[in-house]
TORZA-370826 format. One record per residue: z, x, y of N, C-alpha, C, O, CB in turn. Coordinates in steps of 0.001 Angstrom, whole numbers, padded with zeros to 6 digits, always signed. Last residue first. Glycine has a CB too. Layout:
ZXYZXYZXYZXYZXY;...
REM end
This chain:
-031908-026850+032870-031420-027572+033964-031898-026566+034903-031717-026714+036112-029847-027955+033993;-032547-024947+030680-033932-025627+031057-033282-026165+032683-033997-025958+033664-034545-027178+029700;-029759-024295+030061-030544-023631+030110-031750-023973+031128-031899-023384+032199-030740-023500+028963;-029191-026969+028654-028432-026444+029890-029136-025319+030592-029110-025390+031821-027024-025937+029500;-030851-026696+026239-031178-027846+027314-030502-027375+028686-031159-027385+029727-030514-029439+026819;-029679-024331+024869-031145-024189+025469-031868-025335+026529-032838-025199+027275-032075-024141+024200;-027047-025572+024342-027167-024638+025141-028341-023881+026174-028309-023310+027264-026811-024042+024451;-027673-027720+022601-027123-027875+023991-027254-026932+024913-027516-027175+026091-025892-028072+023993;-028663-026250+020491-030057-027062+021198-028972-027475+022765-029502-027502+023876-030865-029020+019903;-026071-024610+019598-027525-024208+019936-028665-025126+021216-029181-024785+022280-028214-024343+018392;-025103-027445+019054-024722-026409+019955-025687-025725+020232-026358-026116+021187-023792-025622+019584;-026288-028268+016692-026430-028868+017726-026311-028172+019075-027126-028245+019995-025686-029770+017600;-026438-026185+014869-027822-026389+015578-027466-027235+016439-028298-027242+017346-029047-026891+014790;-023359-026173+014189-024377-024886+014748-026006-025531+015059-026627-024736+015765-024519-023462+013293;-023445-028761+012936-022751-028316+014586-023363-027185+015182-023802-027119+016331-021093-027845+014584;-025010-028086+011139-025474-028946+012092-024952-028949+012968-025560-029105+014028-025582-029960+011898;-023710-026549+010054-024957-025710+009853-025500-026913+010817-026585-026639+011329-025702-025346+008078;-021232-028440+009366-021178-027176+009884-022338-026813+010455-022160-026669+011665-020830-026286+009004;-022666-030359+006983-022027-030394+008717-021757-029485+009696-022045-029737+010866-020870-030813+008828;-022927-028449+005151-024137-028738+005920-023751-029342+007300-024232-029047+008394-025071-029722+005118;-021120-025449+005523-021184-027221+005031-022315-027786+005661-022554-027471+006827-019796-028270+005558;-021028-023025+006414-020879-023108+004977-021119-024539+004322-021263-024810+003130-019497-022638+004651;-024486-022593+008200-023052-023023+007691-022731-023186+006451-023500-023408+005516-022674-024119+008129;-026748-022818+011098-026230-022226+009678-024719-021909+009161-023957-021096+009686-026838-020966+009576;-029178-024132+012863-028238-023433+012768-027635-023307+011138-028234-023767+010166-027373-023963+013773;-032016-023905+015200-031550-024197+013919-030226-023655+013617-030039-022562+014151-032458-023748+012983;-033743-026838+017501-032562-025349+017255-032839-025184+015957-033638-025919+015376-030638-025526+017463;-035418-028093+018218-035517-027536+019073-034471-026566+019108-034173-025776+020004-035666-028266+019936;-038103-029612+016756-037335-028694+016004-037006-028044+017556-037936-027541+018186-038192-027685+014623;-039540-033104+016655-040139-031407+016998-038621-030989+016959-037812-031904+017113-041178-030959+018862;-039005-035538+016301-039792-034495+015671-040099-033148+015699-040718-032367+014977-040585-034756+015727;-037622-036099+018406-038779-036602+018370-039577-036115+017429-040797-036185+017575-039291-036533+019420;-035634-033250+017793-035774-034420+018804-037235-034943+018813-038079-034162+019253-035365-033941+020328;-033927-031611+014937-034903-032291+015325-035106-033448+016786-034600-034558+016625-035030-032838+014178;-032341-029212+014205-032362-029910+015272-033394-030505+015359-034163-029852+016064-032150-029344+016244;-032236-027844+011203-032504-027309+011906-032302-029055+012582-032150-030010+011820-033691-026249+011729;-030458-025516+008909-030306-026930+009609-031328-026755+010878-031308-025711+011530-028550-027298+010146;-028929-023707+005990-029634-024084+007354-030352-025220+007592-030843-025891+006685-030497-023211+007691;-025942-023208+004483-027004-024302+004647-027503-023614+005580-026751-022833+006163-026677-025825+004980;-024199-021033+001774-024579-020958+002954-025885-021980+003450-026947-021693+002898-024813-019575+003073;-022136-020892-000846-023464-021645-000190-023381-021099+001122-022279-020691+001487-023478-023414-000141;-020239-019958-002279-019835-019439-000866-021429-019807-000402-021962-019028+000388-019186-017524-000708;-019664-021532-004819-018516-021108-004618-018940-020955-002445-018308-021519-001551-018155-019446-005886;-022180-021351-005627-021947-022563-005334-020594-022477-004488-020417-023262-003556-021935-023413-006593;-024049-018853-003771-023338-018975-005144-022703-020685-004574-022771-021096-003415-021870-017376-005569;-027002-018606-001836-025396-018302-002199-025262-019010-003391-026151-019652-003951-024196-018834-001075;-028305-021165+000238-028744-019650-000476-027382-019650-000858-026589-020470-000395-029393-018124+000528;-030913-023810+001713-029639-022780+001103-029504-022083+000844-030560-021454+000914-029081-022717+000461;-032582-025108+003904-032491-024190+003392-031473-024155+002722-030660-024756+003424-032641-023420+004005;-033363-027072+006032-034376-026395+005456-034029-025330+004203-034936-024776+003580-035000-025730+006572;-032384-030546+006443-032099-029410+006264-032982-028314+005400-033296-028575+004239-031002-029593+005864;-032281-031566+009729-033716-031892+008394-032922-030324+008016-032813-029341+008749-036252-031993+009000;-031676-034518+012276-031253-032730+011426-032073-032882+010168-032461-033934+009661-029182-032348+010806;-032372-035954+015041-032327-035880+013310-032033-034686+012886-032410-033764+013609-033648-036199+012537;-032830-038171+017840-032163-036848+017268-032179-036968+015593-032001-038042+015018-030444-036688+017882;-035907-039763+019273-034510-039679+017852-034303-038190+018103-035102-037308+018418-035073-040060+015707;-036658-039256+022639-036834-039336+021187-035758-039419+020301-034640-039096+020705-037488-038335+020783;-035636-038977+024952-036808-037835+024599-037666-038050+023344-038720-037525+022983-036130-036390+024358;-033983-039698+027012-035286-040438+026253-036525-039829+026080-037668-039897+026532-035701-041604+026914;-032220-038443+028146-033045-038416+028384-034348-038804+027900-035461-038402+028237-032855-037779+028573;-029824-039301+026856-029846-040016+028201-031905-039342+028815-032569-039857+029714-027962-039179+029501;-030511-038987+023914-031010-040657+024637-030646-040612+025989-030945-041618+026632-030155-042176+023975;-029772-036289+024327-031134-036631+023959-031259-038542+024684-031906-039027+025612-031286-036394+021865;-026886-036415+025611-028305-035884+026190-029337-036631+025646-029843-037549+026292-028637-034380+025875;-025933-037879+023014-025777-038323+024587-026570-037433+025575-026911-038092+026557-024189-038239+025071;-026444-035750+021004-026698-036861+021054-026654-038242+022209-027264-039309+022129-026159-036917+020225;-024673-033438+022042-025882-033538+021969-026628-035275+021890-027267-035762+022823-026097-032630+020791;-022081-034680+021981-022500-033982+023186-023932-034387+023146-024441-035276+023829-022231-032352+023213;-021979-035273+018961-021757-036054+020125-022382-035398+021112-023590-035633+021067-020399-036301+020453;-022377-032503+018282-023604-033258+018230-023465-034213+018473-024531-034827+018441-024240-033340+017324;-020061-030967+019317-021824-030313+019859-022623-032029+019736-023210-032623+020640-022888-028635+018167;-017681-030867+019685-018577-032015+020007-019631-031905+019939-020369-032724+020487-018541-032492+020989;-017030-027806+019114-016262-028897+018310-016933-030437+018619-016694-031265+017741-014545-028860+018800;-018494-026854+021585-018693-026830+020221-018439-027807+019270-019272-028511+018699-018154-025976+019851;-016831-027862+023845-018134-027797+023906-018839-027257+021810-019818-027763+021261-018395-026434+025458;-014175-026735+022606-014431-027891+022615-015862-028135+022808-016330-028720+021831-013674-028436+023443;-014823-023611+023560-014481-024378+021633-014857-025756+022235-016075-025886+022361-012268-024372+020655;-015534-023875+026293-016662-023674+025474-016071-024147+023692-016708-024798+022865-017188-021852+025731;-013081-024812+026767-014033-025973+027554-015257-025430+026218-015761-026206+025405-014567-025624+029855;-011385-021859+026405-011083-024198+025646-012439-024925+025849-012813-025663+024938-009578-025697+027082;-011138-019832+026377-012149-020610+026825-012434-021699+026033-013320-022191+025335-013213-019921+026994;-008019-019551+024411-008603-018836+025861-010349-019847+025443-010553-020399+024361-008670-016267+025838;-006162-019724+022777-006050-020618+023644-007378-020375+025254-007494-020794+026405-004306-020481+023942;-006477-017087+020860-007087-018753+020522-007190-019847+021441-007967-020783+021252-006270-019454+019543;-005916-015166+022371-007131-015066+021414-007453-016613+021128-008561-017146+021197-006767-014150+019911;-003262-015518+023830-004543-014700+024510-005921-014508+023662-006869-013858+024102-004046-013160+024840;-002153-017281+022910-002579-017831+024014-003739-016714+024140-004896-016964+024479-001433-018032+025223;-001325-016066+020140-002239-017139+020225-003084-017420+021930-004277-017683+022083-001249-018462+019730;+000044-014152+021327-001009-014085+020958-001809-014716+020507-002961-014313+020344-001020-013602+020573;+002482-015261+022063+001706-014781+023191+000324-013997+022704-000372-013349+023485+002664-013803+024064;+003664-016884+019832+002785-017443+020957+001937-016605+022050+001009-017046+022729+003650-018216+021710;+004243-014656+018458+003306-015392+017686+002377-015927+019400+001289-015644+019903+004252-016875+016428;+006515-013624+020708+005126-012713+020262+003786-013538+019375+002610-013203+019519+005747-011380+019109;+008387-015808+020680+007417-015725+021464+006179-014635+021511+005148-014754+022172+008032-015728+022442;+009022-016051+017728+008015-017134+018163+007452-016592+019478+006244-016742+019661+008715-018671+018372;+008935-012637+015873+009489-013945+015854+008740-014665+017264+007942-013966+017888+011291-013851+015885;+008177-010312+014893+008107-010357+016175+009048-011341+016247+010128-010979+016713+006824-010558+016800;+007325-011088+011838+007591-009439+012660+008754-009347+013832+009791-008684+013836+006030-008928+013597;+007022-013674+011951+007871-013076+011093+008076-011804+011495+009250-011433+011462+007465-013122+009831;+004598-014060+014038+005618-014420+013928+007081-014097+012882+008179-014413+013341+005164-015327+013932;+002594-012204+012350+003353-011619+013885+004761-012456+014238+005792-011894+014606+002154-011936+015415;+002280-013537+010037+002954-012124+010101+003574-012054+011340+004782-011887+011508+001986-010897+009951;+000980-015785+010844+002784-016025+010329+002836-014397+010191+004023-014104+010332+003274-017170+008393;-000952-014516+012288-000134-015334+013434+001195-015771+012556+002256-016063+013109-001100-016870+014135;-002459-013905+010161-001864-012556+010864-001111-013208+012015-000584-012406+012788-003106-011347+011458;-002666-016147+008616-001868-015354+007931-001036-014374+008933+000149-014044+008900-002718-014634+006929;-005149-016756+010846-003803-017899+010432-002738-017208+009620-001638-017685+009898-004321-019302+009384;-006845-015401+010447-006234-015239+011216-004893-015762+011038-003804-015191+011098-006829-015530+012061;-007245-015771+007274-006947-014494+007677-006146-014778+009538-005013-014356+009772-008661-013481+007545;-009026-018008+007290-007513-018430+006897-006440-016989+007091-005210-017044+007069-007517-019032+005036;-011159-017576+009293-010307-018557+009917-008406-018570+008882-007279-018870+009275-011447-020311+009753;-012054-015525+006920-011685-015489+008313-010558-016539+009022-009369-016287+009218-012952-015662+008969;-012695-017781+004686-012061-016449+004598-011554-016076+006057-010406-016467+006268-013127-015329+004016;-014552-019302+006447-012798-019941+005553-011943-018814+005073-010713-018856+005047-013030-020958+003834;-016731-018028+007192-015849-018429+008035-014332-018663+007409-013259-018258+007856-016430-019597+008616;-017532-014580+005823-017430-016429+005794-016059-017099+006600-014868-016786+006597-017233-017046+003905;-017488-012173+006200-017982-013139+007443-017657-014248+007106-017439-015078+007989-019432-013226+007830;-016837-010869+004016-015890-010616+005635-016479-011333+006232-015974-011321+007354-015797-009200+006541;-017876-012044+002027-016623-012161+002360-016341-012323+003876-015915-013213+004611-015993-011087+001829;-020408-011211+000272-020567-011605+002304-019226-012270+002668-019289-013077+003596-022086-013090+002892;-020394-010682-001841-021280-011853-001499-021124-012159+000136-021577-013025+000885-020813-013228-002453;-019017-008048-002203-020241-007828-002002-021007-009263-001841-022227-009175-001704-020711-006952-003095;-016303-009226-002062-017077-008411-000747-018566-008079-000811-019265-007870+000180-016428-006959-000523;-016164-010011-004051-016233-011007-002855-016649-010395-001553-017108-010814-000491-014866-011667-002612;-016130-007944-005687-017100-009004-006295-017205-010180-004641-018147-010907-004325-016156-009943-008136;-014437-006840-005267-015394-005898-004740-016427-007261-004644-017255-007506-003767-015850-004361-005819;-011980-007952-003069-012324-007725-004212-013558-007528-004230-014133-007971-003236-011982-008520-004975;-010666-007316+000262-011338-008348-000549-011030-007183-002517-010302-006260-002881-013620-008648+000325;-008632-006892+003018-008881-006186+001736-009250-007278+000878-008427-008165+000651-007653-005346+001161;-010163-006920+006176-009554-007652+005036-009355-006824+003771-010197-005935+003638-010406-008833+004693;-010828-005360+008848-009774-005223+008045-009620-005886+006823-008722-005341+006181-008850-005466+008670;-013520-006481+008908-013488-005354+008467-012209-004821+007731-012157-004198+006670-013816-004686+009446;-013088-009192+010191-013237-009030+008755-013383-007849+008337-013419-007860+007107-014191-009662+008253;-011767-008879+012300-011162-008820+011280-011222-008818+010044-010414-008646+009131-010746-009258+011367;-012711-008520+015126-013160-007787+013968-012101-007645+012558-011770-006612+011975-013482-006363+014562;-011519-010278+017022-010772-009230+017031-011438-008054+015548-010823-007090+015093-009077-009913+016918;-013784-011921+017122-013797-010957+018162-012898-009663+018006-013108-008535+018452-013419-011653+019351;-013881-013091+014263-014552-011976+014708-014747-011198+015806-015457-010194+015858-015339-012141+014543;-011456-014680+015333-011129-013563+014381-012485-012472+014109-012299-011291+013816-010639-014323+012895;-012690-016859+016560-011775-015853+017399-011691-014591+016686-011826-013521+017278-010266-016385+017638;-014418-017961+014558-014971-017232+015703-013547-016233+016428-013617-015035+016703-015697-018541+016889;-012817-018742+012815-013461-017415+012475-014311-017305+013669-015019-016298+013657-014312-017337+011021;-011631-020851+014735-010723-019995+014466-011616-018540+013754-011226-017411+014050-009598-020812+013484;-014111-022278+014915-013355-022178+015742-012713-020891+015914-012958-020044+016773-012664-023051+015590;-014312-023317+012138-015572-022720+012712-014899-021903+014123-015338-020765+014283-016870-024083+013109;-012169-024713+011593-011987-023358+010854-013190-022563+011649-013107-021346+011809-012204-023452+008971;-010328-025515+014233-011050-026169+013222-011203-024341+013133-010837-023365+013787-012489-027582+013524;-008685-025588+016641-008219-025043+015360-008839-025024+013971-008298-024702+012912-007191-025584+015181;-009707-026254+018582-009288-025456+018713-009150-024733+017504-009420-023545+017330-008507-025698+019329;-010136-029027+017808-011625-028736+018032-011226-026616+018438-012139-025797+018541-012477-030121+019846;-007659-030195+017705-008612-030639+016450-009771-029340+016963-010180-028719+015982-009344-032727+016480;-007119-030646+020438-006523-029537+019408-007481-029116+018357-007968-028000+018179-005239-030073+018627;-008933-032782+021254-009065-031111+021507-008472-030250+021145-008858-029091+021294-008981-030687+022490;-007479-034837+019423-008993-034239+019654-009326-032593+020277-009832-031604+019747-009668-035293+020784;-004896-034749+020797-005569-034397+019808-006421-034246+018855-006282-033712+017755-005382-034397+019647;-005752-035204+023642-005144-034248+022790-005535-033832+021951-006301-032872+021864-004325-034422+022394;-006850-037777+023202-007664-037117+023710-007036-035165+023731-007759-034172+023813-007897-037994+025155;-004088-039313+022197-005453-039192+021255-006485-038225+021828-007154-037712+020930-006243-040668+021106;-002991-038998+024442-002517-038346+023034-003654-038225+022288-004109-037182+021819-001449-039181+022172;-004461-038426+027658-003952-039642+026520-003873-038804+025223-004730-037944+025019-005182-041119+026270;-003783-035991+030569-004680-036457+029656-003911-037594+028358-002695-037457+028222-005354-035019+029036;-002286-035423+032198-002788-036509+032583-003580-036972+031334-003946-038132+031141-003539-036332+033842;-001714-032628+031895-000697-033309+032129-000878-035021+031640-000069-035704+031011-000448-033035+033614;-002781-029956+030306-003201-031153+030565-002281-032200+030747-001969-032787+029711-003967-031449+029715;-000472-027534+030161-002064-027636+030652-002607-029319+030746-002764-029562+031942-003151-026717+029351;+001092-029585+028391+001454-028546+029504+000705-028513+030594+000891-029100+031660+001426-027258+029087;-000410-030154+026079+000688-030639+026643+001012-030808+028052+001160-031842+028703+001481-030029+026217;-001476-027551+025348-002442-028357+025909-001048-029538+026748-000924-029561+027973-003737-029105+024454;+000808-025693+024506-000400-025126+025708-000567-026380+026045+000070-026705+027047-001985-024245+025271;+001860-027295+022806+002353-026791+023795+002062-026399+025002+002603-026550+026098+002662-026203+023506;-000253-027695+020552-000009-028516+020838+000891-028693+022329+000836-029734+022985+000327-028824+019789;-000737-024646+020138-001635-024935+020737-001472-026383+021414-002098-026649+022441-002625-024728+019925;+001734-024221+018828+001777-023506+019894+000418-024181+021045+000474-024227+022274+001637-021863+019327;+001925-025758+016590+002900-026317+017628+002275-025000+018702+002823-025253+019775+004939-026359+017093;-000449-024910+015158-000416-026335+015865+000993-026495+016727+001055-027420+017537-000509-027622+014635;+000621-022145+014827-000553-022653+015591-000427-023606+016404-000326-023620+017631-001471-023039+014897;+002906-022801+013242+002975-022056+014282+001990-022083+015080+002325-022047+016264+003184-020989+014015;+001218-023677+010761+002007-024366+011927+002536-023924+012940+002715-024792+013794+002877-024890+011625;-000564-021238+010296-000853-022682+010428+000408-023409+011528+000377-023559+012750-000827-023392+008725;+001431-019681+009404+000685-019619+010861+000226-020779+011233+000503-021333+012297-000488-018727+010967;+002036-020541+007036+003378-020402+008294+002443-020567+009226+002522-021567+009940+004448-018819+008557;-000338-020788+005333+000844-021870+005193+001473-021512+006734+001303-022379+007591+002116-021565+003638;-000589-017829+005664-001533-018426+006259-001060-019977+006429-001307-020512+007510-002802-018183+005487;+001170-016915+003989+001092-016140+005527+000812-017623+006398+001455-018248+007241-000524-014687+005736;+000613-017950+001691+001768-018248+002175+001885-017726+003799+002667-018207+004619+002790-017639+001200;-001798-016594+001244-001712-018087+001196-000754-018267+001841-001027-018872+002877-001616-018779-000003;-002355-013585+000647-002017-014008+002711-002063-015120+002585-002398-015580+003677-003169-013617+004182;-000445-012403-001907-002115-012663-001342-001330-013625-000228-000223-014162-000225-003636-013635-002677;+001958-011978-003685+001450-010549-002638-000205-011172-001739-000916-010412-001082+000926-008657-004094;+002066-013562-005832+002547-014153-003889+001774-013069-003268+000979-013311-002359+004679-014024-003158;+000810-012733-007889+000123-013554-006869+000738-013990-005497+000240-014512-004499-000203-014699-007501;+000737-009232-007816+001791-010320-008007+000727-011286-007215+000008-010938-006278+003575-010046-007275;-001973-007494-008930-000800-007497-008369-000443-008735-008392-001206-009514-008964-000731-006962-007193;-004476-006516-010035-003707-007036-011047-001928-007143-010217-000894-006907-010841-003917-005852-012561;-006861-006253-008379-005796-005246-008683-004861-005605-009593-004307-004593-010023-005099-004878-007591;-007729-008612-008759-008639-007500-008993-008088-006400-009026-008627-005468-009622-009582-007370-008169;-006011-010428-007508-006542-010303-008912-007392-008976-010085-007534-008663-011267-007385-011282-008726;-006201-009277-005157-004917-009721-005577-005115-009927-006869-004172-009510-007541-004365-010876-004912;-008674-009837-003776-008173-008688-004139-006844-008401-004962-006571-007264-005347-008117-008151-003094;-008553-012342-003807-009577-011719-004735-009067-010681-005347-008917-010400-006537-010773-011284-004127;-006664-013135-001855-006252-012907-003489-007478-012623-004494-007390-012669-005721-005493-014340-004104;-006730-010673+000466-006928-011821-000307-006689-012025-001194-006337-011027-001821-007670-012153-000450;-004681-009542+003032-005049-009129+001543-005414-010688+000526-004611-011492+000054-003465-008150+000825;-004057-009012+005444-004739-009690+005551-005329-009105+004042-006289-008338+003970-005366-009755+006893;-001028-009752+005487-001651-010658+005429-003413-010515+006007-004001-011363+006679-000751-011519+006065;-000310-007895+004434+000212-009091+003242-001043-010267+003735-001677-011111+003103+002347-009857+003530;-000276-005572+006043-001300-005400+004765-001346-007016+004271-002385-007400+003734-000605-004169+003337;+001302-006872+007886+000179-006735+008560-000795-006773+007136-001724-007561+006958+000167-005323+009610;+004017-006502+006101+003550-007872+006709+001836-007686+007237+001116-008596+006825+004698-008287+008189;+003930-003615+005626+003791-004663+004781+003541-006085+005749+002358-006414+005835+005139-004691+003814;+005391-002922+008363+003722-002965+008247+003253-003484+006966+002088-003880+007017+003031-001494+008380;+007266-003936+010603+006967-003844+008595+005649-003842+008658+004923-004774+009004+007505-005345+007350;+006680-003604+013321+007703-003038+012797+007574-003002+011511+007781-001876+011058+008767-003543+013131;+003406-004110+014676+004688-004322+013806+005240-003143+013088+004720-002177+012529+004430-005335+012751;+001937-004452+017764+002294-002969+016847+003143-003989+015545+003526-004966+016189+003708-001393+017977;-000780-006087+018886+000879-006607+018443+000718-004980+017181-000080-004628+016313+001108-009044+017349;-003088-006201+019858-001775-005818+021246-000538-006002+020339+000588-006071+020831-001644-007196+022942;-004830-006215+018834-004495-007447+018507-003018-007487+019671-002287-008388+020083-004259-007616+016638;-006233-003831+018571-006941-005207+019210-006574-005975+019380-007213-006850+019964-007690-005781+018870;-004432-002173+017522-004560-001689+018924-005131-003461+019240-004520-004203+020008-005861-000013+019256;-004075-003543+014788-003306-003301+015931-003190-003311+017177-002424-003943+017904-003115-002677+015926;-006769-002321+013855-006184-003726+014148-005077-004389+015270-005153-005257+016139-005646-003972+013027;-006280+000029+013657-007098+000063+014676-006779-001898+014964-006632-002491+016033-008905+000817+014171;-004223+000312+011770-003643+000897+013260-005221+000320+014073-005100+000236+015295-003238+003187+013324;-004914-000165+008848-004876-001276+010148-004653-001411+011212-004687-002457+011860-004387-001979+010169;-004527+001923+007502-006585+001609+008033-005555+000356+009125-005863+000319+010316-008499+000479+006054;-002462+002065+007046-002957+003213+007646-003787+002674+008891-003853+002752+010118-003812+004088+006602;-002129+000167+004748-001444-000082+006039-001907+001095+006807-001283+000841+007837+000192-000204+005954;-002761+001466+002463-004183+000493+003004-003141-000290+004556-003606-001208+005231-004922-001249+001234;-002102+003580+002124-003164+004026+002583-003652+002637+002779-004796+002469+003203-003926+005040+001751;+000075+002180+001077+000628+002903+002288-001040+003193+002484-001202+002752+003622+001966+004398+002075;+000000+000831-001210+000000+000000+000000+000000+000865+001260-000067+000347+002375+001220-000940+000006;
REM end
């Protein structure tokens, strides 16, 4: 464990949080691929990390918005929590801090494209927010949520709605039906990957790509929002 707590000083530096047990940092971001593949204890894998952070999340992000949005209705809350914490969401934050490089996979999961899939990622961050909180305890968890997950709300949410969003452009501009036509798959049944592409009137004006075909359609909706905002 000591050469694979080494490699995570660069993690560290990105993440602004040093810990004191550096077992906690390895715990959590060690999958249980890898956890099998070494023949180690099954708690030793980042499920249980990822169990704590989780809620440490939702009460931290439920706090921010609270706070931050005085005026806004519960249900419109939590909707935009919802759109903070969704998994597409959360492996976006975790590739800024490059985390899939840190993960320790199994060779077999690393060689199908591990470090990027989103559910791998999104459940990695969520492990390294119950480490920091168990390191650190609540206000270090929170002060790193605020600075990686709570930061450009308007664009997650602009995501988390893409194809509402989208779909209220296209008919305000009576361009034609919106439709998604899916062109593609690839991968093992286990880690599929869809593509999707944006149809308005027929004609194809994004495409995007996911582990769920819903997914691979939020990614083309977003996309096609971004190239209409664009055109404005």
């Amino acid at each position: 464990m000591r050469q694979g707590t080494e490699r995570l000083g660069g993690l560290e530096r990105k993440a602004g949080y040093v810990f004191k047990d550096k077992s906690l940092l390895f715990h959590a971001m060690t999958h249980s691929s890898y956890i099998n593949e070494h023949r180690m204890r099954r708690e030793d894998n980042n499920e249980r990390l990822e169990f704590l952070g989780d809620a440490v999340l939702e009460l931290c992000s439920s706090d921010f918005l609270y706070r931050e949005y005085p005026d806004r209705p519960e249900g419109e809350l939590t909707r935009f929590r919802a759109s903070i914490v969704c998994e597409p969401t959360l492996a976006g934050c975790a590739r800024e801090l490059s985390l899939g490089k840190y993960l320790f996979l199994g060779k077999g999961e690393d060689a199908e494209g591990g470090r990027e899939r989103d559910s791998i990622l999104s459940d990695a961050l969520e492990a390294l927010i119950g480490a920091i909180y168990l390191d650190g305890g609540f206000a270090s968890a929170k002060e790193f949520i605020f600075r990686f997950v709570m930061s450009d709300l308007e664009h997650k949410k602009l995501f988390y709605d893409s194809k509402t969003i989208l779909q209220e452009l296209v008919q305000a501009g009576q361009e034609g039906e919106l439709s998604y036509l899916l062109t593609g798959e690839e991968g093992p049944d286990h880690a599929k990957v869809f593509h999707v592409q944006a149809l308005v009137g027929g004609r194809p004006v994004s495409a995007g790509e996911g582990r769920t075909k819903k997914a691979a359609e939020q990614m083309a909706a977003y996309r096609a929002i971004l190239k209409l905002r664009e055109k404005e």
